[in-house]
KOLKOL-669196 format. One record per residue (C-alpha): residue in three letters; chain; residue number from 1; x, y, z. Coordinates in nm, 2 decimals, decimal comma. Layout:
! KOLKOL-669196
SITE    r  c    k      c1      c2      c3
SITE  ALA  A  NUM       X       Y       Z
...
! end
This chain:
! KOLKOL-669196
SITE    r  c    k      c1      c2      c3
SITE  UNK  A    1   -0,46   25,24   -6,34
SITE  UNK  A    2   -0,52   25,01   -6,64
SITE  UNK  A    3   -0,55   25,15   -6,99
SITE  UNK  A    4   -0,61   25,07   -7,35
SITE  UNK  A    5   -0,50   25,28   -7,67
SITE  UNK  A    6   -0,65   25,23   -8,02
SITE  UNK  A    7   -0,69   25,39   -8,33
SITE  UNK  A    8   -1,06   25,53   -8,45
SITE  UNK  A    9   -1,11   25,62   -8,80
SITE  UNK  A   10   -1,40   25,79   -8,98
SITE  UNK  A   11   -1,66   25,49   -9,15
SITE  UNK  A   12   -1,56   25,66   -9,46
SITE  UNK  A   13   -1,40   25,97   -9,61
SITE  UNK  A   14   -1,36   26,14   -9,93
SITE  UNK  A   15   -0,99   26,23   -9,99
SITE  UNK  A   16   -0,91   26,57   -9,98
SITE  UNK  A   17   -0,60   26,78   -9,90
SITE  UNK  A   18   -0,66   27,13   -9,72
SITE  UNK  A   19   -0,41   27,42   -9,74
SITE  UNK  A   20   -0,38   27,58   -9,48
SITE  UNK  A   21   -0,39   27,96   -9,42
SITE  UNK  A   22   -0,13   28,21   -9,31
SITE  UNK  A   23   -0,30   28,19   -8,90
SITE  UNK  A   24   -0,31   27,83   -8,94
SITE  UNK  A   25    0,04   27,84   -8,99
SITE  UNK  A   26    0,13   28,07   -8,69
SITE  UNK  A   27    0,00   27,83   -8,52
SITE  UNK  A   28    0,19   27,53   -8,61
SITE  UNK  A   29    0,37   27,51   -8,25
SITE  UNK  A   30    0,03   27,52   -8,08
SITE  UNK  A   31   -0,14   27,24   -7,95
SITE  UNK  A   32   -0,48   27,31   -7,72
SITE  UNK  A   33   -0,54   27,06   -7,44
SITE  UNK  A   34   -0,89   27,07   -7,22
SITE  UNK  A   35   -1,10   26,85   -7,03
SITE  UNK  A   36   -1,48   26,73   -6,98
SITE  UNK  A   37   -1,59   26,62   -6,64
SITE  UNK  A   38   -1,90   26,37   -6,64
SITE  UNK  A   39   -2,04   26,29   -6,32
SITE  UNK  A   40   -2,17   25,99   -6,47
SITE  UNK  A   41   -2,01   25,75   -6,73
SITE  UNK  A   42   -2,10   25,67   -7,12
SITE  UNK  A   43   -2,04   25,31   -7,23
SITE  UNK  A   44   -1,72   25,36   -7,47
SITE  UNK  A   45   -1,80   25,12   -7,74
SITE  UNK  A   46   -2,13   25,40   -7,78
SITE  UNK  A   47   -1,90   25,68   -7,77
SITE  UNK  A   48   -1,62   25,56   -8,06
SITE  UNK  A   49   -1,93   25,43   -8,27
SITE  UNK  A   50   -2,08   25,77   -8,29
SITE  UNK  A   51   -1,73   25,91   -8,32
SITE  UNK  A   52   -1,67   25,71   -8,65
SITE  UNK  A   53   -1,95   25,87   -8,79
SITE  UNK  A   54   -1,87   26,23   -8,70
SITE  UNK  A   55   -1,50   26,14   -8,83
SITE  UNK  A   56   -1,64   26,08   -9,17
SITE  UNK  A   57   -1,79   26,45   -9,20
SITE  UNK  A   58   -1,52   26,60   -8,98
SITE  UNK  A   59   -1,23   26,46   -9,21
SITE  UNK  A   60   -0,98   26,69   -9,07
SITE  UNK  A   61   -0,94   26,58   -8,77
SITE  UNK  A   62   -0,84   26,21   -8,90
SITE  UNK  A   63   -0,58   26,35   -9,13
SITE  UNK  A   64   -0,18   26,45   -9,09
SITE  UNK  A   65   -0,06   26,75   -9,11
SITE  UNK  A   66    0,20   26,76   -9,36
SITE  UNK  A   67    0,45   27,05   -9,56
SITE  UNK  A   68    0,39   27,05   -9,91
SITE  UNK  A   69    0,57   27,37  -10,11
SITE  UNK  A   70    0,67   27,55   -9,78
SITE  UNK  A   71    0,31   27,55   -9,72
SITE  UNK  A   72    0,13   27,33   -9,40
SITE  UNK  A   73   -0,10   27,10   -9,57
SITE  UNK  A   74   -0,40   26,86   -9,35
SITE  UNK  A   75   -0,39   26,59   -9,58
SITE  UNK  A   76   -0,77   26,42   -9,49
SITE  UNK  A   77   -0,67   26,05   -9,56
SITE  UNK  A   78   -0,87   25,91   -9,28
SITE  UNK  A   79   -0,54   25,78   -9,02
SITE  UNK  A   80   -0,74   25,84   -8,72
SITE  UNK  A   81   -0,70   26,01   -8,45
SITE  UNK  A   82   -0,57   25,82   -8,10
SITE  UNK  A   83   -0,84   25,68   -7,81
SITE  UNK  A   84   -0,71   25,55   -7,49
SITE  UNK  A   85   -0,97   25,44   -7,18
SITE  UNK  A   86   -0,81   25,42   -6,89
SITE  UNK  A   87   -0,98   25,32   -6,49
SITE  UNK  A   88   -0,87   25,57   -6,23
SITE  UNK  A   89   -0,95   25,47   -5,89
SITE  UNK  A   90   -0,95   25,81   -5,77
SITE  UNK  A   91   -1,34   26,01   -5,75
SITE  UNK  A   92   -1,44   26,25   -5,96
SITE  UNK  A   93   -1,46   26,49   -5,63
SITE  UNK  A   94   -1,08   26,45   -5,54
SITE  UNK  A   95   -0,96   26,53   -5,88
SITE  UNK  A   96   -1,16   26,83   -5,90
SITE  UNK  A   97   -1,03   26,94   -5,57
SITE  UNK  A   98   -0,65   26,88   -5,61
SITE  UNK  A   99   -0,72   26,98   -6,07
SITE  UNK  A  100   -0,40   27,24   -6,06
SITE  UNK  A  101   -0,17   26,97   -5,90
SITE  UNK  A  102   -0,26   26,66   -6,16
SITE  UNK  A  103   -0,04   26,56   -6,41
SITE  UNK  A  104   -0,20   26,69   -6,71
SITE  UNK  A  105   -0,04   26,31   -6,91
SITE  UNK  A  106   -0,34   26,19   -6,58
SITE  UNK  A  107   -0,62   26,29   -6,81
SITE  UNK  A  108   -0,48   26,42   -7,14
SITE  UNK  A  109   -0,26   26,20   -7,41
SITE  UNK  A  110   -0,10   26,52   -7,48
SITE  UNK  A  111    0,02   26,59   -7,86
SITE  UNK  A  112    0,37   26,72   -7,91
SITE  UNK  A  113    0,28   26,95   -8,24
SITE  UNK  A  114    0,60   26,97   -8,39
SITE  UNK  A  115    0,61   26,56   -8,42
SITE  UNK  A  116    0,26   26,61   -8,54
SITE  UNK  A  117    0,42   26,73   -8,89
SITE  UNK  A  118    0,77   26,59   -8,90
SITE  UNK  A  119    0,66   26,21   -8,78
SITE  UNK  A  120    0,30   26,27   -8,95
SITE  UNK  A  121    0,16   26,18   -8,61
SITE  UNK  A  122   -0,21   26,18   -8,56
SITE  UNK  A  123   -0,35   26,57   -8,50
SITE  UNK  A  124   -0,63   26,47   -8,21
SITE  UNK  A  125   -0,59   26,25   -7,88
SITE  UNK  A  126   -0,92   26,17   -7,68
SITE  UNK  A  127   -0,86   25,98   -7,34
SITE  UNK  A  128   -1,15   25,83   -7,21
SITE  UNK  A  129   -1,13   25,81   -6,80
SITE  UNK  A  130   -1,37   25,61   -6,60
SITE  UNK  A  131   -1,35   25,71   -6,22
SITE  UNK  A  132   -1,39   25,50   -5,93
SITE  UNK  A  133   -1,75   25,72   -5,83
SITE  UNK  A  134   -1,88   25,65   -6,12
SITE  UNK  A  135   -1,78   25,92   -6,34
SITE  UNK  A  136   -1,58   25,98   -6,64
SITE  UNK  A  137   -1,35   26,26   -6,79
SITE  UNK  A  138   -1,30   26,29   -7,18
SITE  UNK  A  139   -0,94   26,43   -7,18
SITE  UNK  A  140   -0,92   26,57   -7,54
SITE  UNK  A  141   -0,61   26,75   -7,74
SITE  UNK  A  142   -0,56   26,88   -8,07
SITE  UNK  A  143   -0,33   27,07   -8,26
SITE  UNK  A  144   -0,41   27,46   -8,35
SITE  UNK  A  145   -0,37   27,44   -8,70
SITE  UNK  A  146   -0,65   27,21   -8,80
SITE  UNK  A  147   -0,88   27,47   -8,58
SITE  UNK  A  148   -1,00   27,69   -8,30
SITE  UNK  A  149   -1,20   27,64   -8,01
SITE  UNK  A  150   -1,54   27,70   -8,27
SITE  UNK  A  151   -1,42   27,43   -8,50
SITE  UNK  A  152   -1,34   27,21   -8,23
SITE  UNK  A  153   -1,67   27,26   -8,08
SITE  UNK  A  154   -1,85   27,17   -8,42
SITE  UNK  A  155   -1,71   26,80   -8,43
SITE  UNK  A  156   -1,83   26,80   -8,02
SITE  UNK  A  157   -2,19   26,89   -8,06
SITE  UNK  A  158   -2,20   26,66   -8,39
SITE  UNK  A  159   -2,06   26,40   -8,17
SITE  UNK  A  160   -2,31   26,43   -7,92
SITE  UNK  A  161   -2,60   26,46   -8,13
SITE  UNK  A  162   -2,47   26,16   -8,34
SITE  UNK  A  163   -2,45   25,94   -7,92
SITE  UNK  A  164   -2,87   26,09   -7,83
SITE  UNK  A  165   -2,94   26,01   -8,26
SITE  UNK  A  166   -3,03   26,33   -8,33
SITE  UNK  A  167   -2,91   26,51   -8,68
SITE  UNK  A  168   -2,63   26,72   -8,66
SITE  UNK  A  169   -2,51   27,02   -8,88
SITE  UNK  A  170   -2,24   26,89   -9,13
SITE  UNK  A  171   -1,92   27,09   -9,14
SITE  UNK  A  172   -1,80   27,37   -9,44
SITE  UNK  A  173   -1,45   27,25   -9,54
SITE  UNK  A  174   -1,28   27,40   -9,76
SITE  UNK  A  175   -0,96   27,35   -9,94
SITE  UNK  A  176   -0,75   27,67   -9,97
SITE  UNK  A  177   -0,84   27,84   -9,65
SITE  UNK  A  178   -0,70   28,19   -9,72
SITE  UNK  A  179   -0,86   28,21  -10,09
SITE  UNK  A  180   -1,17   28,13   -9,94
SITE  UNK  A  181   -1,11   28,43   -9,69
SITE  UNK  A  182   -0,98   28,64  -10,01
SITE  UNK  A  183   -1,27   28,56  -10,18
SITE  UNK  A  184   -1,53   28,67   -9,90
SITE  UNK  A  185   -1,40   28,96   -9,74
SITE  UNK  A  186   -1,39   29,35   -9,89
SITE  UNK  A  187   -1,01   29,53   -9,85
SITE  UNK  A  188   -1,11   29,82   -9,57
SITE  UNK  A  189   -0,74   29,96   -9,61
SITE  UNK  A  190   -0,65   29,86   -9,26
SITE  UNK  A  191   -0,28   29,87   -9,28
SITE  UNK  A  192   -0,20   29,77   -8,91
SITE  UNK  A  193   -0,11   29,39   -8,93
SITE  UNK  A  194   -0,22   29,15   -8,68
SITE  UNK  A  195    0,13   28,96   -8,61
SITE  UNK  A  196    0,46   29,13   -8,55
SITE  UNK  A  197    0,83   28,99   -8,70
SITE  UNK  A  198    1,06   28,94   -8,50
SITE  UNK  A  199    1,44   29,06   -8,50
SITE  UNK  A  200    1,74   28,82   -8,44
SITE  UNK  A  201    1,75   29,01   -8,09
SITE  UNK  A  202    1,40   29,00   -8,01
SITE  UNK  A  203    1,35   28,62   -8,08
SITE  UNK  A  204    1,68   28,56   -7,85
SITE  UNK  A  205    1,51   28,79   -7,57
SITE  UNK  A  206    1,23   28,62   -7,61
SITE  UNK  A  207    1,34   28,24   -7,60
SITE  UNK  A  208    1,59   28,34   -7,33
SITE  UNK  A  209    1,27   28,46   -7,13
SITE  UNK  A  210    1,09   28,15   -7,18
SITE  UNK  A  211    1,36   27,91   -7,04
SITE  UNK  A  212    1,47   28,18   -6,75
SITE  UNK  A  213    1,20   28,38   -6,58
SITE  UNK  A  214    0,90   28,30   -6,80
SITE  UNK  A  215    0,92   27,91   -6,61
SITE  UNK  A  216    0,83   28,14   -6,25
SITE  UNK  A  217    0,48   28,12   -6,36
SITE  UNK  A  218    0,18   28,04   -6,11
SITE  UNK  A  219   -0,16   27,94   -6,21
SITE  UNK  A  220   -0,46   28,20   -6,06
SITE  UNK  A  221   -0,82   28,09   -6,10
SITE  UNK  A  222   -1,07   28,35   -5,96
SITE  UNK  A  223   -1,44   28,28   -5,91
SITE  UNK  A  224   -1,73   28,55   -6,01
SITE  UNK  A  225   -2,14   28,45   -5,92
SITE  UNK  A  226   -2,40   28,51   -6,18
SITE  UNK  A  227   -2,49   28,79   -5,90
SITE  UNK  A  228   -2,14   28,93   -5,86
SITE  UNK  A  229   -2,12   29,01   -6,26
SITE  UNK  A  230   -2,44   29,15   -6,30
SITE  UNK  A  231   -2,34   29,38   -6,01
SITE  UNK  A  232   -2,01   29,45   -6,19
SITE  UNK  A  233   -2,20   29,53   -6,52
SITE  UNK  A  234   -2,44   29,76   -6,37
SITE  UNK  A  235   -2,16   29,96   -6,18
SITE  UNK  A  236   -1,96   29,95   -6,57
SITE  UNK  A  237   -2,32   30,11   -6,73
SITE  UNK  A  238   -2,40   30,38   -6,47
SITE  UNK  A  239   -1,96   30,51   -6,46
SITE  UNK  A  240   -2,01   30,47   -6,88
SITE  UNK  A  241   -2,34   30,52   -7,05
SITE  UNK  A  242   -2,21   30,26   -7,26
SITE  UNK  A  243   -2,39   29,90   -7,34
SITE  UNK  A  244   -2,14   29,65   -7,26
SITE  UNK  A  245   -2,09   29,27   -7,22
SITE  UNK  A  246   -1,99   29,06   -6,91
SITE  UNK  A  247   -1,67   29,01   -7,11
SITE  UNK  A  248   -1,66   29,35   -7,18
SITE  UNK  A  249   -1,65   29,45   -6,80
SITE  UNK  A  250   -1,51   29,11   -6,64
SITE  UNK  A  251   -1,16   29,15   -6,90
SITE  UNK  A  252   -1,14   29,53   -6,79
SITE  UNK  A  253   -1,21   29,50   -6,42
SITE  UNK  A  254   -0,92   29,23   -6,38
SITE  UNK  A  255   -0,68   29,41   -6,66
SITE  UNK  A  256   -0,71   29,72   -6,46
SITE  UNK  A  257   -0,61   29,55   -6,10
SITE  UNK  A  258   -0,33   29,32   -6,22
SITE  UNK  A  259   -0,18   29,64   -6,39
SITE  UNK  A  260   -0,19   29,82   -6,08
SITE  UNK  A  261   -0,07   29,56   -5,83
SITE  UNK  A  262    0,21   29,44   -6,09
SITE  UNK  A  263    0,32   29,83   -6,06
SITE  UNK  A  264    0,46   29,80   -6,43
SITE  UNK  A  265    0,43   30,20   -6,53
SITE  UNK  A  266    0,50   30,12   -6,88
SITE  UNK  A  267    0,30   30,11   -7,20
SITE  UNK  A  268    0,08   29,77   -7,20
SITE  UNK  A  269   -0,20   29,64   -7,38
SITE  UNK  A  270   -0,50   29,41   -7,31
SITE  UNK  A  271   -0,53   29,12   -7,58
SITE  UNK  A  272   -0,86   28,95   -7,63
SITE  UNK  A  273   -0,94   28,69   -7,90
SITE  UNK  A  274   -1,23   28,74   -8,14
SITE  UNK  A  275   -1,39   28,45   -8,33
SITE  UNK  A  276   -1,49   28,68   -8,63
SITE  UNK  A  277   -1,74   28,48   -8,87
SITE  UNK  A  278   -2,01   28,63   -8,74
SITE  UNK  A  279   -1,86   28,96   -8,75
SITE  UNK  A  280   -1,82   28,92   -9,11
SITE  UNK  A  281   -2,11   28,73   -9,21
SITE  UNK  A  282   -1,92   28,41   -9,25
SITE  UNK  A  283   -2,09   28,05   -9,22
SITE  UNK  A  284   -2,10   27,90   -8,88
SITE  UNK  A  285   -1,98   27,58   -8,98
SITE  UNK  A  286   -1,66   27,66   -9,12
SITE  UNK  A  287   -1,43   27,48   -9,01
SITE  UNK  A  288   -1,04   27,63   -8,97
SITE  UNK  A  289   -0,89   27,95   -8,75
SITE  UNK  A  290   -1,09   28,23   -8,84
SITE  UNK  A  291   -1,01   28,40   -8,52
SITE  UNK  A  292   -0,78   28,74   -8,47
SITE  UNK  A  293   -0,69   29,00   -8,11
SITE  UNK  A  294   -0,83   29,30   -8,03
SITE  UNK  A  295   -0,58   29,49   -7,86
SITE  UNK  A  296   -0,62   29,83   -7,64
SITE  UNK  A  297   -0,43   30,04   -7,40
SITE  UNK  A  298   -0,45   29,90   -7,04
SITE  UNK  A  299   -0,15   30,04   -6,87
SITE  UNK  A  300   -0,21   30,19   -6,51
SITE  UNK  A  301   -0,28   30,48   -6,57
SITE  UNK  A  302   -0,55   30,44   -6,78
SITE  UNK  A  303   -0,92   30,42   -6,64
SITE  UNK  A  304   -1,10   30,08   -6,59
SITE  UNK  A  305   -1,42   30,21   -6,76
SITE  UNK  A  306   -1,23   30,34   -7,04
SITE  UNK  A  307   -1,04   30,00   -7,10
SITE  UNK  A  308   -1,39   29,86   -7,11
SITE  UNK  A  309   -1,54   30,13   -7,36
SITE  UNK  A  310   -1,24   30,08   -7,59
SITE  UNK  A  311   -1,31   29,69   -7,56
SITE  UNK  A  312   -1,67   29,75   -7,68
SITE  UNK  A  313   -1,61   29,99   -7,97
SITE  UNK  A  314   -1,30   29,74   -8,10
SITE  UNK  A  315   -1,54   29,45   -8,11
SITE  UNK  A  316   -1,83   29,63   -8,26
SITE  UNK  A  317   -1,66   29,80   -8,53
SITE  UNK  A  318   -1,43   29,53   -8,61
SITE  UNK  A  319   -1,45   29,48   -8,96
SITE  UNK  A  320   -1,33   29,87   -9,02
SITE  UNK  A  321   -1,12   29,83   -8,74
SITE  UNK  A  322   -0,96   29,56   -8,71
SITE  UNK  A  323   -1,05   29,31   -8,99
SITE  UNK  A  324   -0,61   29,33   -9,11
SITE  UNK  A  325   -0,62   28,95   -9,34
SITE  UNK  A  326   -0,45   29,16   -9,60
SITE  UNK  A  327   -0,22   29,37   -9,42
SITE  UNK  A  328   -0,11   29,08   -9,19
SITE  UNK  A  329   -0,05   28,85   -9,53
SITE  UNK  A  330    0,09   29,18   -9,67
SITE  UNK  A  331    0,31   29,22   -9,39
SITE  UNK  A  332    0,41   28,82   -9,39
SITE  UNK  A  333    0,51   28,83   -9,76
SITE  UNK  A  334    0,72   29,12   -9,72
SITE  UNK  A  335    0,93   28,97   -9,38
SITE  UNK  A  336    1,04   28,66   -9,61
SITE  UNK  A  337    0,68   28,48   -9,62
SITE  UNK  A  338    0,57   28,15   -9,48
SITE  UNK  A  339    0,95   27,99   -9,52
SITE  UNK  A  340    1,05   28,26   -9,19
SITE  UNK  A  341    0,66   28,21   -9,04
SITE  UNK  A  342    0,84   28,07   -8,74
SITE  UNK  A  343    1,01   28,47   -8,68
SITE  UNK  A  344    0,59   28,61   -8,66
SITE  UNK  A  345    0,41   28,64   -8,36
SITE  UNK  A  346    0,10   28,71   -8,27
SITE  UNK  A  347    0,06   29,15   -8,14
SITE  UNK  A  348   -0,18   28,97   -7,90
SITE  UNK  A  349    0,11   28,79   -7,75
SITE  UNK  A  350    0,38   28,99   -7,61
SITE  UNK  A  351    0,51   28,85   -7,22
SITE  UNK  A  352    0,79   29,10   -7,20
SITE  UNK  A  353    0,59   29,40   -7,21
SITE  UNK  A  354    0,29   29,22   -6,98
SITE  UNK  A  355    0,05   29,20   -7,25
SITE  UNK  A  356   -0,24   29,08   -7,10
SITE  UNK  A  357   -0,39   28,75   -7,35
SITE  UNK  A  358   -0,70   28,64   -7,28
SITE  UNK  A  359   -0,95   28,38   -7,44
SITE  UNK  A  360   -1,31   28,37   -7,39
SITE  UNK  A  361   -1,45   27,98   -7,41
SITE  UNK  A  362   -1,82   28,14   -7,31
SITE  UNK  A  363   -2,08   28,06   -7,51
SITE  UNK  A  364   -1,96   27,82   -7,74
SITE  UNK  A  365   -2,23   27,55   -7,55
SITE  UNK  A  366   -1,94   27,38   -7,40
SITE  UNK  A  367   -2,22   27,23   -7,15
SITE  UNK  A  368   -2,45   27,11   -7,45
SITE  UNK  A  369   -2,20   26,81   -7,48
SITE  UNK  A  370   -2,45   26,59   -7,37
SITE  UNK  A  371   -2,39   26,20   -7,41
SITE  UNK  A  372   -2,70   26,01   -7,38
SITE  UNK  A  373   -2,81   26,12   -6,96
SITE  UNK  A  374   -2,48   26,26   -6,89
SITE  UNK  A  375   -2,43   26,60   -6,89
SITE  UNK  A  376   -2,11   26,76   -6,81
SITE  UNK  A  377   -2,02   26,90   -6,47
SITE  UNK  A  378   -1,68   27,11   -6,55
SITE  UNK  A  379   -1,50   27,22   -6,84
SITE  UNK  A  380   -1,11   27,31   -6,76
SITE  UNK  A  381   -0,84   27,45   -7,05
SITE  UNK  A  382   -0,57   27,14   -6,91
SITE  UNK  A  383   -0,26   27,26   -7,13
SITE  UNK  A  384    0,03   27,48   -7,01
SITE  UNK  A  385    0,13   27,77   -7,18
SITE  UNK  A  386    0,54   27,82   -7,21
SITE  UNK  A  387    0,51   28,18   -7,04
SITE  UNK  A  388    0,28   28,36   -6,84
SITE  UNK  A  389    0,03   28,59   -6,91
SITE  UNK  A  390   -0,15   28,37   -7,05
SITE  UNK  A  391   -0,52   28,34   -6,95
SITE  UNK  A  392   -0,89   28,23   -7,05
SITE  UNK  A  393   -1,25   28,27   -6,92
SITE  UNK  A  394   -1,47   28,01   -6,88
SITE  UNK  A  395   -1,83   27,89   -6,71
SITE  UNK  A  396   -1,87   27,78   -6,40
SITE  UNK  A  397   -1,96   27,43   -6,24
SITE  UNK  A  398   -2,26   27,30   -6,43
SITE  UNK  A  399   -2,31   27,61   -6,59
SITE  UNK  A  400   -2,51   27,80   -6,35
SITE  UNK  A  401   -2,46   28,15   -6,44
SITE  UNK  A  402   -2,08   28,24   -6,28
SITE  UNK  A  403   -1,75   28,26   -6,44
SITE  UNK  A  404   -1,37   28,14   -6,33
SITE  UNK  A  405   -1,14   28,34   -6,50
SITE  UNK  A  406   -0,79   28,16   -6,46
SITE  UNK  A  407   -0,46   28,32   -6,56
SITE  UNK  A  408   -0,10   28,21   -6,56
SITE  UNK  A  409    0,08   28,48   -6,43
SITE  UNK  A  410    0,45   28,54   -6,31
SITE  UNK  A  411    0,46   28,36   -5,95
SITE  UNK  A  412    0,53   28,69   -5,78
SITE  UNK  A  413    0,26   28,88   -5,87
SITE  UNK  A  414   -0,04   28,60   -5,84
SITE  UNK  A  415    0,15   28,60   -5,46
SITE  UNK  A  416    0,05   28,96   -5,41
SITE  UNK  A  417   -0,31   28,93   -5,56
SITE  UNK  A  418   -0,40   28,63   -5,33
SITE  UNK  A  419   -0,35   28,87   -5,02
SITE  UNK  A  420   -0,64   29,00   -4,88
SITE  UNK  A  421   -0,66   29,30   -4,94
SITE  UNK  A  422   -0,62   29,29   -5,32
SITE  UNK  A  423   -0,86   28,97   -5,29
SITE  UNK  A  424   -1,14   29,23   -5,19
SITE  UNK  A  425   -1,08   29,45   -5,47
SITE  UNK  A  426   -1,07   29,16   -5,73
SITE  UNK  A  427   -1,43   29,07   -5,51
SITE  UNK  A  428   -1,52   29,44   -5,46
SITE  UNK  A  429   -1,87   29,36   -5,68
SITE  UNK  A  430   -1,93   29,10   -5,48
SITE  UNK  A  431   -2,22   29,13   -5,19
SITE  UNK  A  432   -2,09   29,07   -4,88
SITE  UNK  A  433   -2,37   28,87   -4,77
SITE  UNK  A  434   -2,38   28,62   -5,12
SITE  UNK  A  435   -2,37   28,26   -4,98
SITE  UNK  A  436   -2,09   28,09   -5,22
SITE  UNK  A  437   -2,14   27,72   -5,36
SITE  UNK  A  438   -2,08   27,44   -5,18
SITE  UNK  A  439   -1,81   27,33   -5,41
SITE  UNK  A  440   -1,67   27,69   -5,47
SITE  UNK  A  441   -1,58   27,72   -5,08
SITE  UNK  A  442   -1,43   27,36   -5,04
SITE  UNK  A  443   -1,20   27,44   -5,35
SITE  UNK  A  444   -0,88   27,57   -5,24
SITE  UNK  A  445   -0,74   27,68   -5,56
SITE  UNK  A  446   -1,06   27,89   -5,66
SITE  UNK  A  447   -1,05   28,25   -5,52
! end
């Protein structure tokens, strides 16, 4: 395997230095990790050409992060970010088919996000792999604070319209995050913060769970047809009445089984992330973590539709309902502020009392990441998170319709739902005669 590392920098920049937000902050341990699978290969010299135009526009994610005032910083000076291209004489096919046992260092320069700030280390890593077949992965990983999933997907469909020369939409940056938010949104009294603090007791239960039985997790990926989810969300309107989403239903239908088989009879939630700028009319193209959980009742004793109705009234009324930017910065000023942000957490994450977290990358146009002919095959999240119940939804193999839902999940219960008989009930919307894909039914890890 031969490999060659570099720096790319935007053509040109415009100094600038970006405070970030109280979120951004949480988030400062974070790093996101995923993948791009190409079933045939881009000329790299094309692909970091383009890339040094986007860079110049979407300055962020050139800069360092940096402390300044007990406040994290992304100081847009224009250091690059790191690009390695490496020759794996593996096919594309066998690491798709062995994906869950890869080294994730195989396809991703992982970031370590605490260097990021104390060694001012570049915030994004793009590793470039050209397969034996003729394909090519781009391995990409960036840390949390400079953005979510949306911004992230900005500078990708800038970058590929920049590769077919076609104009792309230039990014909103701007330079005190939360004054911006201050500024936009209307104080609806909601006094329910989205984080929790955390007690000297908690955070030792907590980080004694991580390095103890929060390592016993096993990674579950599930596979639903475009057929098997419209089935699912027919079944959801006739039991509710109730207009729902396939993320209403699909988040509800699993919540409700995993409670049951884990036979937890305690108080638990379900925790879905919302990207809320369109909720509340901000711009598309701003750039930052303008994301927050929804979070409803999903023990075992309550009913799957319900969990599914309370989903859909949460999302739709989420401005009155859950829109908390003040009570949450409230809340944070009042534990000891950002110089103790290490202590908050997120309500949405919560392993000891088996909240359920789960992340939606649908519909960001993950498979509009077209460079020049190539379209992409597969999209996988290719980080690991530190405990389980960690999990995200995303679209199937060349996007045709289906979803694979894959969870990390303590090793003892994904052992119990891969047995048949809980395999049917995950599958119960499934028709018995549906001929699966080709590549769904040689995949081994993909239930």
């Amino acid at each position: 395997m031969k490999s060659e590392t570099f720096m790319v920098q935007g053509n040109h920049h415009i100094q600038q230095v970006i405070t970030c937000g109280i979120i951004d902050q949480l988030f400062a341990n974070l790093p996101i990790s995923v993948v791009f699978f190409y079933k045939e290969s881009v000329e790299s010299n094309i692909l970091t050409d383009s890339l040094k135009i986007v860079l110049s526009d979407f300055s962020i994610f050139a800069g360092r992060l940096k402390k300044i005032n007990n406040n994290l910083c992304i100081d847009a000076n224009n250091q690059g970010i790191i690009f390695s291209i490496t020759k794996d004489d593996c096919s594309l096919d066998h690491v798709i088919e062995n994906l869950p046992k890869i080294k994730k260092e195989r396809l991703v320069n992982l970031i370590n996000p605490q260097k990021v700030i104390s060694n001012q280390s570049p915030v994004m890593t793009i590793k470039l792999t050209y397969f034996a077949c003729g394909g090519m992965s781009l391995g990409i990983s960036w840390h949390h604070s400079i953005g979510d999933m949306h911004t992230f997907m900005q500078l990708m469909k800038a970058w590929s319209n920049s590769v077919n020369g076609k104009k792309y939409v230039a990014p909103l940056i701007v330079e005190e995050r939360d004054l911006y938010l201050q500024e936009k949104l209307k104080d609806n009294n909601n006094n329910i913060p989205s984080v929790r603090y955390l007690s000297i007791k908690e955070l030792f239960k907590l980080i004694f769970y991580i390095f103890s039985s929060g390592q016993n997790k096993f990674l579950l990926q599930f596979y639903f047809s475009k057929n098997e989810l419209n089935n699912m969300k027919q079944a959801f309107l006739e039991n509710t009445k109730k207009s729902l989403s396939i993320n209403d239903v699909l988040c509800a239908h699993l919540s409700s089984i995993i409670s049951e088989v884990d036979q937890y009879h305690k108080e638990r939630y379900l925790s879905i992330i919302i990207n809320y700028r369109s909720r509340i009319e901000l711009p598309e193209n701003l750039l930052g973590n303008f994301i927050s959980t929804i979070n409803v009742a999903a023990s075992d004793t309550v009913n799957v539709f319900q969990i599914a109705k309370d989903l859909r009234e949460s999302i739709n009324n989420f401005q009155e309902l859950n829109m908390n930017f003040f009570s949450t910065q409230k809340y944070i000023e009042e534990k000891g502020g950002t110089k103790k942000i290490n202590r908050f957490v997120s309500e949405g994450i919560n392993p000891l009392k088996r909240t359920l977290f789960i992340t939606s990358w649908v519909n960001f146009g993950i498979y509009d990441i077209i460079f020049e002919q190539s379209k992409p095959f597969y999209f996988s999240y290719f980080g690991e998170p530190p405990f389980p119940w960690i999990s995200a939804m995303t679209e199937e193999f060349s996007n045709n319709g289906g979803l694979i839902y894959s969870a990390y999940l303590p090793s003892k219960l994904a052992k119990n739902l891969k047995q048949n008989e809980n395999l049917q009930r995950i599958h119960k919307y499934r028709d018995q005669k549906e001929v699966m894909p080709e590549l769904v039914r040689k995949l081994e890890w993909l239930y």
